[in-house]
N, CA, C and O of each residue as an XYZ file, in Angstrom:
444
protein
N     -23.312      0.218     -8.880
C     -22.685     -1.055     -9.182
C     -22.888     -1.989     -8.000
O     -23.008     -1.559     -6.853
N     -22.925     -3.408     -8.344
C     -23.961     -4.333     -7.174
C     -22.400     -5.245     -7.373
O     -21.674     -5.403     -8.353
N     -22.325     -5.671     -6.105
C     -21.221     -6.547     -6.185
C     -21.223     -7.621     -5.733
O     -20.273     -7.588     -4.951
N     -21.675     -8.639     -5.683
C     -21.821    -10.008     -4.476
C     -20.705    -10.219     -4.058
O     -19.941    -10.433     -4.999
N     -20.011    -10.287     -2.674
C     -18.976    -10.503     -2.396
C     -19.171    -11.663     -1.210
O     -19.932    -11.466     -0.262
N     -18.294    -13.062     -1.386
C     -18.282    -13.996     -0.950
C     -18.506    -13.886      1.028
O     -17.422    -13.641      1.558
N     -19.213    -13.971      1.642
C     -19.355    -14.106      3.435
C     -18.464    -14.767      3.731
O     -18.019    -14.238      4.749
N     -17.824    -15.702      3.478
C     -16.604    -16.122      4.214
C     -15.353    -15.385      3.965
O     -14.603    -15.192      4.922
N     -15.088    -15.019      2.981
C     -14.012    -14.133      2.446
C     -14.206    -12.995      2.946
O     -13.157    -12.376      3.123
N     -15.321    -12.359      3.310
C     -15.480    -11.081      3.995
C     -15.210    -11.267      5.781
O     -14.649    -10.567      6.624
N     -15.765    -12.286      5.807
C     -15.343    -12.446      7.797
C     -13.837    -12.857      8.048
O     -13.262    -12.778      9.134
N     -13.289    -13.314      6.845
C     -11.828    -14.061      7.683
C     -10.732    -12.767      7.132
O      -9.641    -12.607      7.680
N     -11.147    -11.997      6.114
C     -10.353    -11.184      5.507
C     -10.433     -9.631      5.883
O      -9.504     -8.879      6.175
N     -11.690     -9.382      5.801
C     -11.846     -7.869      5.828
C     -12.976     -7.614      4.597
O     -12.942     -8.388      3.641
N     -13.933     -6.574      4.621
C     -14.501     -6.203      3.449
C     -13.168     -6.199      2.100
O     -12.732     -7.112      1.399
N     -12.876     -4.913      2.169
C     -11.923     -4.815      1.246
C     -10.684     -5.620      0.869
O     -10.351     -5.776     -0.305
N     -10.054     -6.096      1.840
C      -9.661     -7.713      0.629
C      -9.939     -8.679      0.340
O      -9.241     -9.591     -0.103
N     -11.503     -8.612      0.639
C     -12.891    -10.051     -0.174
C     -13.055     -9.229     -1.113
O     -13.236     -9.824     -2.176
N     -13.086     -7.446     -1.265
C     -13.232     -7.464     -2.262
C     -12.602     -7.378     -3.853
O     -13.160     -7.427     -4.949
N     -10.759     -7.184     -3.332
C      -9.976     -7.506     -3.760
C      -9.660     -9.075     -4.238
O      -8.925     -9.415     -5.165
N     -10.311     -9.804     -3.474
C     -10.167    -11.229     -3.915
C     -11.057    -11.861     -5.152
O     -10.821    -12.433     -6.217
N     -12.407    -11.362     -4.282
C     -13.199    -11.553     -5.593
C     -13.110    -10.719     -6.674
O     -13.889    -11.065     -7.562
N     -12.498     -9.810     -6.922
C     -12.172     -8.966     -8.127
C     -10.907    -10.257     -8.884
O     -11.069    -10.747    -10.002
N     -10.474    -10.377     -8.548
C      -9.169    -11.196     -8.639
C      -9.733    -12.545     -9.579
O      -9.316    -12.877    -10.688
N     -10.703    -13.133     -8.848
C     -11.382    -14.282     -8.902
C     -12.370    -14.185    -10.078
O     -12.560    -15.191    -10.762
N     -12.997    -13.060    -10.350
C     -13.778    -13.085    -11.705
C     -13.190    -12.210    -12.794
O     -13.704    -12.082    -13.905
N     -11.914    -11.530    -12.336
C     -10.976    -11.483    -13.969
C     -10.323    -13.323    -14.098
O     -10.159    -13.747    -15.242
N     -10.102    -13.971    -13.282
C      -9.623    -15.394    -13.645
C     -10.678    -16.034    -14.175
O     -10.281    -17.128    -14.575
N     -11.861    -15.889    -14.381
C     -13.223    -16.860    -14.495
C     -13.667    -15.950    -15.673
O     -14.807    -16.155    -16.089
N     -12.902    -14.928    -16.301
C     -13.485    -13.944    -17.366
C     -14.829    -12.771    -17.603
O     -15.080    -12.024    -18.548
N     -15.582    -13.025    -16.184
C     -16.642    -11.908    -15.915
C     -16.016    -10.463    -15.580
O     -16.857     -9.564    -15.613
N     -14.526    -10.009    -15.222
C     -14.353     -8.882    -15.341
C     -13.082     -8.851    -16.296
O     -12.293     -9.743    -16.607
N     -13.158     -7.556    -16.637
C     -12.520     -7.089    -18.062
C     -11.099     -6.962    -17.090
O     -11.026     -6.173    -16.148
N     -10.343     -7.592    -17.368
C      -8.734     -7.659    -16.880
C      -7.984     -8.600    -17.961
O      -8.586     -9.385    -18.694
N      -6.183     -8.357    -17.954
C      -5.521     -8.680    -18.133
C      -5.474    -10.024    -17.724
O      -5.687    -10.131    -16.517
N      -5.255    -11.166    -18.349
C      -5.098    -12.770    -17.615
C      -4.163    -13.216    -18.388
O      -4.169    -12.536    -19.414
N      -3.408    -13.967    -18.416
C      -2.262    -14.868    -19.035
C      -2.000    -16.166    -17.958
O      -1.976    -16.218    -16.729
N      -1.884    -16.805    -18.628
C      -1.336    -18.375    -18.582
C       0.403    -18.207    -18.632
O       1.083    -18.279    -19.655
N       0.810    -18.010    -17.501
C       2.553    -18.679    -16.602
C       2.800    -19.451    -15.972
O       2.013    -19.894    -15.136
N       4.263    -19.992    -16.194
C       4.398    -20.873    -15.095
C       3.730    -21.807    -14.618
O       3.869    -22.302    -13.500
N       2.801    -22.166    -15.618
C       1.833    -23.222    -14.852
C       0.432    -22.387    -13.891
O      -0.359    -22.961    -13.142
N       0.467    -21.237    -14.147
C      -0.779    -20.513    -13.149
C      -1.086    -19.329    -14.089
O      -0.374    -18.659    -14.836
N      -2.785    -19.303    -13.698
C      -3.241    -18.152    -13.808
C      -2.951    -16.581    -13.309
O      -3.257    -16.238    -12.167
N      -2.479    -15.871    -14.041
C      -2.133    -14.907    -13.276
C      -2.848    -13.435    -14.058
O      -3.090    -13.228    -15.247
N      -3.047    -12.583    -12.873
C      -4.156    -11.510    -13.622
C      -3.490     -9.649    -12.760
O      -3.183     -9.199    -11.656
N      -3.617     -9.135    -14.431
C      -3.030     -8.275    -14.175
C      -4.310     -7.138    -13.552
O      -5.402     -6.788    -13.998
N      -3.510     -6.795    -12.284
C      -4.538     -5.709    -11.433
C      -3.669     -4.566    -10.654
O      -3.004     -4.697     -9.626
N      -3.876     -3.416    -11.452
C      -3.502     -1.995    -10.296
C      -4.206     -1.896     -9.395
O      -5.265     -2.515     -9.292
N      -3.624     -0.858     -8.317
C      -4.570     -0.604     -7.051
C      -5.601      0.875     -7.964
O      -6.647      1.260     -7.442
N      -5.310      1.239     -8.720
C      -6.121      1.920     -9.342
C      -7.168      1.387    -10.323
O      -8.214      2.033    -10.374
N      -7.050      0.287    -11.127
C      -7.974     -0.904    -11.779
C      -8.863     -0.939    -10.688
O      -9.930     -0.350    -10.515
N      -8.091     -1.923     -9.814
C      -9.273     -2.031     -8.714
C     -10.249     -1.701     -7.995
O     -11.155     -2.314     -7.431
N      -9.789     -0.114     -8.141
C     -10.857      0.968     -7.504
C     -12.132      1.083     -8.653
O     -13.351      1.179     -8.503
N     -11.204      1.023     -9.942
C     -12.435      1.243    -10.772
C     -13.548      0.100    -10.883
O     -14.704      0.431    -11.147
N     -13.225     -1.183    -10.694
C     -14.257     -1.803    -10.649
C     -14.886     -1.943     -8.982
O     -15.945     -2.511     -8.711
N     -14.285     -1.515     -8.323
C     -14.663     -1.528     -6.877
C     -14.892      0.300     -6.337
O     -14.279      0.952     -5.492
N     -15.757      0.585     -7.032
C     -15.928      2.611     -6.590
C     -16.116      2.704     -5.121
O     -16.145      3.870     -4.728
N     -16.222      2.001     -4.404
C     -16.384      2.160     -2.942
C     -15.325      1.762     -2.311
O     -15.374      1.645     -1.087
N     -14.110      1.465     -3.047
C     -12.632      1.360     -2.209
C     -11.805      2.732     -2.935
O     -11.779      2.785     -4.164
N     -11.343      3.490     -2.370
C     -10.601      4.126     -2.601
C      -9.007      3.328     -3.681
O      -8.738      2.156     -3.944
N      -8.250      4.729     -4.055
C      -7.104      3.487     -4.609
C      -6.372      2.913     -3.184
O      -6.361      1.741     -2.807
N      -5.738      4.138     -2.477
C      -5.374      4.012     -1.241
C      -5.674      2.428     -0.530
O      -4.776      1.668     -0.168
N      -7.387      2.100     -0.415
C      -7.478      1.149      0.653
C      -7.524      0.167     -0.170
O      -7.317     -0.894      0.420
N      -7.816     -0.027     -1.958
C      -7.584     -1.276     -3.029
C      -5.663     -1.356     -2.973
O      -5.110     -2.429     -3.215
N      -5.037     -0.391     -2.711
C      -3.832     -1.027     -2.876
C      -3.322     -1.589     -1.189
O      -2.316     -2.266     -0.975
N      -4.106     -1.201     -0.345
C      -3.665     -2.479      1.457
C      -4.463     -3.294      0.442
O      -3.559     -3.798     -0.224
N      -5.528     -3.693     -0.037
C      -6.308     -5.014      0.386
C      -5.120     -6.184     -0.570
O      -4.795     -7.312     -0.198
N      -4.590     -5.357     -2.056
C      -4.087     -6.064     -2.625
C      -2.559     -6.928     -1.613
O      -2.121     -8.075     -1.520
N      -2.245     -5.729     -1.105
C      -0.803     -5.635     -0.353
C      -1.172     -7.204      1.615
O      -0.498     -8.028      2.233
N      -2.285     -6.770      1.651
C      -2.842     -7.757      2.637
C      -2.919     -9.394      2.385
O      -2.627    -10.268      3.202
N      -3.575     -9.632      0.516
C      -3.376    -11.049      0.247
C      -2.691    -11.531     -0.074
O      -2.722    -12.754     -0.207
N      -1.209    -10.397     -0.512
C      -0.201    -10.881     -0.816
C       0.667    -11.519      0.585
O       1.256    -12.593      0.459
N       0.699    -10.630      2.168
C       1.367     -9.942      2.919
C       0.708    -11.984      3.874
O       1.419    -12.736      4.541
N      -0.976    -12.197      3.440
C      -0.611    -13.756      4.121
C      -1.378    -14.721      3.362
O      -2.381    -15.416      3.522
N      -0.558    -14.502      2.524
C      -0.224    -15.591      1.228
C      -1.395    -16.524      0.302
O      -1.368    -17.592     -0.310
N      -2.353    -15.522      0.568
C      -3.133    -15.474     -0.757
C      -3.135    -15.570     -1.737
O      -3.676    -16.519     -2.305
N      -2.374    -14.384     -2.481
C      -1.555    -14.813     -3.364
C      -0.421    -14.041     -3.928
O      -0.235    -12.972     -3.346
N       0.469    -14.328     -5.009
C       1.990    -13.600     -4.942
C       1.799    -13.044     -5.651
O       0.589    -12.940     -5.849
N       2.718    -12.226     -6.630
C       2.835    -11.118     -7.091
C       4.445    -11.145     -7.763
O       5.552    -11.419     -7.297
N       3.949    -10.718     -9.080
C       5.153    -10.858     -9.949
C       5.027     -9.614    -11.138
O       3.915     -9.088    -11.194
N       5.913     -9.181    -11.945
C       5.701     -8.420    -12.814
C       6.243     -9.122    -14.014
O       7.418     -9.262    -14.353
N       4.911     -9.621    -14.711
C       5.206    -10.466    -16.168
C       4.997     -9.126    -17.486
O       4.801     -9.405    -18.669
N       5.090     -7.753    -16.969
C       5.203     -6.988    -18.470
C       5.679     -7.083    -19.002
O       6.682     -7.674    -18.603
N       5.704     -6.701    -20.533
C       6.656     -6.703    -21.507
C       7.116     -5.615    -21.716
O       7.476     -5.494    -22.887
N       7.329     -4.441    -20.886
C       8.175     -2.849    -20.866
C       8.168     -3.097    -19.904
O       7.277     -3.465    -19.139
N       9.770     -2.830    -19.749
C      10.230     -2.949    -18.148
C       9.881     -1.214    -17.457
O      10.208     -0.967    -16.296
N       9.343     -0.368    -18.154
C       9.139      0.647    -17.067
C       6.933      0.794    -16.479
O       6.293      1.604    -15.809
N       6.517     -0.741    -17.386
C       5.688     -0.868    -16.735
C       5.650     -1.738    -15.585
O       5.576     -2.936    -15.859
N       5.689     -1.356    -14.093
C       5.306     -1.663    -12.747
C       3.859     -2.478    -11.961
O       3.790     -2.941    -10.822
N       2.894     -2.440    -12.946
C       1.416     -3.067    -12.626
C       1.840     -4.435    -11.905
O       3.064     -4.454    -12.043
N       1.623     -5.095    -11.506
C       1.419     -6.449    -10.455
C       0.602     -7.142    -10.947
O      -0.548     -6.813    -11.241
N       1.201     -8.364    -11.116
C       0.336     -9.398    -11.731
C       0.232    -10.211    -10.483
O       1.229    -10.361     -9.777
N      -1.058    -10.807    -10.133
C      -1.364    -11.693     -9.156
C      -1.983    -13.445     -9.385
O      -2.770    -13.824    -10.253
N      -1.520    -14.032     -8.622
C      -1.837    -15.627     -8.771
C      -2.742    -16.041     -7.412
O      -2.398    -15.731     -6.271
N      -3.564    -16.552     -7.632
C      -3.332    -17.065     -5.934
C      -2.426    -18.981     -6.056
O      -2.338    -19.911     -6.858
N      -1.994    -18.634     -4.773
C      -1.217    -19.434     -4.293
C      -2.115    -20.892     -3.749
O      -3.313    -20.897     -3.466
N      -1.229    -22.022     -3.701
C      -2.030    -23.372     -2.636
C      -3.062    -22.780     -1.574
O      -4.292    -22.741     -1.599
N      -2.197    -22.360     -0.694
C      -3.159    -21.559      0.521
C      -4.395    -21.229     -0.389
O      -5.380    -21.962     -0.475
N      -4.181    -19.674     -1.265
C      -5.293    -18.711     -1.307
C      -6.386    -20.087     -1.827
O      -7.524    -20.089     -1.357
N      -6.004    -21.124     -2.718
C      -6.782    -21.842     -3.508
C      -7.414    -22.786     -2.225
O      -8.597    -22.564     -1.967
N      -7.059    -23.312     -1.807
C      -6.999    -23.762     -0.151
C      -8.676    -22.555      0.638
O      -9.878    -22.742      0.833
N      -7.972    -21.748      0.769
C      -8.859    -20.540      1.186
C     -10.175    -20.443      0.929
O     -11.171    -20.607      1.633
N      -9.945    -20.026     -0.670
C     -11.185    -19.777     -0.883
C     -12.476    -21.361     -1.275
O     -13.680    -21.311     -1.526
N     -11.970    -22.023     -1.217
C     -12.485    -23.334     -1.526
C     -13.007    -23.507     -0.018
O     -14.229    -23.368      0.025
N     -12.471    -23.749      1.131
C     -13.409    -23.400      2.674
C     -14.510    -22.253      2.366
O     -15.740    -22.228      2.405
N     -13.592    -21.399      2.072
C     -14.686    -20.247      2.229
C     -15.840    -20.263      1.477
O     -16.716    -19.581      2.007
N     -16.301    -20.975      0.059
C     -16.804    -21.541     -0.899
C     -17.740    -22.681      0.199
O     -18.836    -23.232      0.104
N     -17.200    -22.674      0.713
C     -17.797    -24.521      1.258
C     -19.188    -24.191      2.355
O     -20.342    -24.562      2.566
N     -18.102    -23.178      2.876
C     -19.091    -22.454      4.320
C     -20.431    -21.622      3.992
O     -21.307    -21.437      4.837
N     -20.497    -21.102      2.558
C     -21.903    -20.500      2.290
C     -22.505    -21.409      1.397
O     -23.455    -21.042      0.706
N     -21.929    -22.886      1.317
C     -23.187    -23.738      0.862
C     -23.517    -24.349      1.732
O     -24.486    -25.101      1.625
């Protein structure tokens, strides 16, 4: 599996939460098979640290659930649980002003 993962998002973040981001970023844009719903006024996309591994086989779940826990931790983006069974726990993620902020530099710097 071939992954293009954004150079600015990889130098300011870390491999693994560019590649958590861009996982993030193409279930919102519909190229990966994820959960998405329209809240609150934001996109928000449902991702386990175990999802993540599966589309990312070279992150463990272990190091997909820091990268998720990292963009939340500086404000990338937040994290809410919009299920409809409350004994499902999965994390739904948005990015935030910042993350949108973020990745739009980071966007800017490899053109």
């Amino acid at each position: 599996m071939y992954q293009l993962i954004d150079k600015g998002l990889d130098v300011r973040l870390g491999m693994p939460a560019a590649v958590a981001a861009q996982c993030l970023i193409e279930a919102m844009e519909g190229t990966l098979a994820a959960d998405v719903e329209i809240a609150k006024g934001e996109v928000w996309v449902r991702m386990g640290h175990k999802t993540l591994a599966l589309h990312a086989p070279y992150l463990s779940p272990h190091t997909a659930k820091r990268a998720l826990r990292k963009l939340v931790m500086q404000g990338i983006c937040r994290t809410e649980k919009l299920n409809e069974s409350p004994f499902d726990h999965t994390n739904w993620y948005a990015f935030t002003d910042h993350g949108h902020q973020f990745i739009n530099i980071c966007a800017d710097m490899e053109a």
